[in-house]
C-alpha positions as CSV (number, residue, x, y, z in Angstrom):
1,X,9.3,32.3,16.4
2,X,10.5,28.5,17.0
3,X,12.3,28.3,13.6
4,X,14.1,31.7,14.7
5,X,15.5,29.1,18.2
6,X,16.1,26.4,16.1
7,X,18.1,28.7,13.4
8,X,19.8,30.3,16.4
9,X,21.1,26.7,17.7
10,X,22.1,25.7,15.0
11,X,24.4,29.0,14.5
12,X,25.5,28.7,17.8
13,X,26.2,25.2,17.3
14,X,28.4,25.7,14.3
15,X,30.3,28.5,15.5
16,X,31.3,26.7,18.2
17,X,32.4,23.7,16.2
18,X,34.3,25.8,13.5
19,X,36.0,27.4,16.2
20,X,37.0,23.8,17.9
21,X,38.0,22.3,14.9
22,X,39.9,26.0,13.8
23,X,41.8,25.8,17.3
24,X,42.4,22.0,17.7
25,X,44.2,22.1,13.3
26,X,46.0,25.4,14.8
27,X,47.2,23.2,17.7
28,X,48.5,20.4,14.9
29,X,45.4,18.0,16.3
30,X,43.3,15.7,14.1
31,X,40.1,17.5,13.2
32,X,38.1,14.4,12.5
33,X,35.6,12.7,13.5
34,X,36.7,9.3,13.8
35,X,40.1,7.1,13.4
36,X,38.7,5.8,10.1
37,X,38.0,9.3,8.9
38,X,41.4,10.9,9.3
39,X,42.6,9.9,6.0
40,X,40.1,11.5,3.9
41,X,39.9,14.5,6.2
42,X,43.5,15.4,5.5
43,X,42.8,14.4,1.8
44,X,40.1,17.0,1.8
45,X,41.9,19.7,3.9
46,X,44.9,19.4,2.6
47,X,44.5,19.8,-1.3
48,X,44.4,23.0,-3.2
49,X,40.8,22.8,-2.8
50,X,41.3,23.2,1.3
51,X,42.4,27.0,0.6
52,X,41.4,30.1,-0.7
53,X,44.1,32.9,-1.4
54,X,46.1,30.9,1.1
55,X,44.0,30.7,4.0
56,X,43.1,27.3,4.9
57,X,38.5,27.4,4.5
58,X,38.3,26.0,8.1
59,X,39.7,29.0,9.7
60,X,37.2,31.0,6.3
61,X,34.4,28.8,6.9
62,X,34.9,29.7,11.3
63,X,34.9,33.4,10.8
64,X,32.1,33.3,8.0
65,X,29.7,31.3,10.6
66,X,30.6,33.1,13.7
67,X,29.9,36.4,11.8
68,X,26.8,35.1,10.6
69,X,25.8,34.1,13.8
70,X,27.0,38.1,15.2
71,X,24.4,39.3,12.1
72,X,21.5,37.0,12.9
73,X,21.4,38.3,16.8
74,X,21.5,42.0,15.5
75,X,19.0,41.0,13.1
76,X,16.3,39.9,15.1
77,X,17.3,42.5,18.3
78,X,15.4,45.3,18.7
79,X,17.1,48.3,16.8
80,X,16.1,50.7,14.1
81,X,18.7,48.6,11.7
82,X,17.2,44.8,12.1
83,X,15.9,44.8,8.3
84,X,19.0,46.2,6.8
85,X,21.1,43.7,9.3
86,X,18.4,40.3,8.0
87,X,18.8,41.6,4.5
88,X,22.3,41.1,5.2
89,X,21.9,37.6,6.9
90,X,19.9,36.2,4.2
91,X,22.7,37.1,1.8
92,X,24.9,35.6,3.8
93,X,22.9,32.5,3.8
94,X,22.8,32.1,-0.2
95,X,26.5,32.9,-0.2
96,X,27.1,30.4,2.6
97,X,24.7,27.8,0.7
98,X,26.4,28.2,-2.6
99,X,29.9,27.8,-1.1
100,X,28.6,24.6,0.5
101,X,26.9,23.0,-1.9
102,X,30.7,23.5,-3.9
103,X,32.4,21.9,-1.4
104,X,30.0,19.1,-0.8
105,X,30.3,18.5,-4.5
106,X,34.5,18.7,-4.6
107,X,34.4,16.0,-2.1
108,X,31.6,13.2,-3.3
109,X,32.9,13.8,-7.1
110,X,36.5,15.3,-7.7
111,X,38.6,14.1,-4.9
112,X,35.9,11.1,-3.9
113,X,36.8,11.7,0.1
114,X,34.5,12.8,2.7
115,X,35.4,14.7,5.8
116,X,32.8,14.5,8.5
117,X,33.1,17.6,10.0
118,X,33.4,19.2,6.6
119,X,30.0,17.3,5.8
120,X,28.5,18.7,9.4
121,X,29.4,21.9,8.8
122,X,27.8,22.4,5.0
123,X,24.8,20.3,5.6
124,X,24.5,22.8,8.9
125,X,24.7,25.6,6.8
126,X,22.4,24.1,3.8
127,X,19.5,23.4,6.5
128,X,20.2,27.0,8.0
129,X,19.2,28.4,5.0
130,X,16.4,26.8,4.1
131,X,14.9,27.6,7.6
132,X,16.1,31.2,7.2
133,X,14.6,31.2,3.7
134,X,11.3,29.7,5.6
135,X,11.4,32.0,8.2
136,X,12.2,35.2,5.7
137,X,8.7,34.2,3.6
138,X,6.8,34.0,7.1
139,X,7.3,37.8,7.9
């Protein structure tokens, strides 16, 4: 039961950062972390690696967590559908996992520039998993 409370702050947590970051770059404000960072955050977001069909992956990766998020609370709620809903969480996990592990790997060795939040977020989702994973071998 506690790694189900962590997993669910750290969901929460995330969604509400994607969605701060997605509303302050919507607003045309920096979405780093720090002065020093801005550079290589706009490096990152900004190259053809920073969108998918044409939709920048901050506003993907804010959706994808938020809906996550929506799918781990009916999940672990008490309906007749919670399995059907985790089974659809923990895909959403290795999905999530694989996409980050891509992106952390675009930054550190094709364009060899980090953005913090970017870090923050796939790290987040990274340790998500492997608590969800965790958690899915406890039931």
């Amino acid at each position: 039961m506690k790694i189900k409370k962590i997993i669910f702050f750290l969901l929460l947590f995330l969604s509400i950062f994607t969605i701060y970051l997605t509303i302050s770059e919507y607003l045309g404000e920096s979405v780093c972390l720090t002065n020093q960072d801005s550079a290589n955050c706009s490096t990152v977001q900004n190259t053809s690696y920073g969108k998918i069909l044409g939709i920048k992956v901050l506003y993907l990766g804010a959706i994808a967590i938020t809906l996550l998020f929506l799918i781990f609370i009916i999940a672990n709620s008490k309906n007749k559908y919670r399995e059907n809903f985790y089974e659809i969480y923990i895909l959403g996990t290795i999905i999530g996992t694989i996409g980050a592990i891509y992106f952390i790997s675009i930054q550190f060795f094709i364009l060899k520039a980090i953005c913090s939040p970017c870090l923050i977020i796939d790290f987040g989702i990274i340790l998500i998993s492997i608590l969800s994973w965790v958690d899915y071998k406890n039931r």
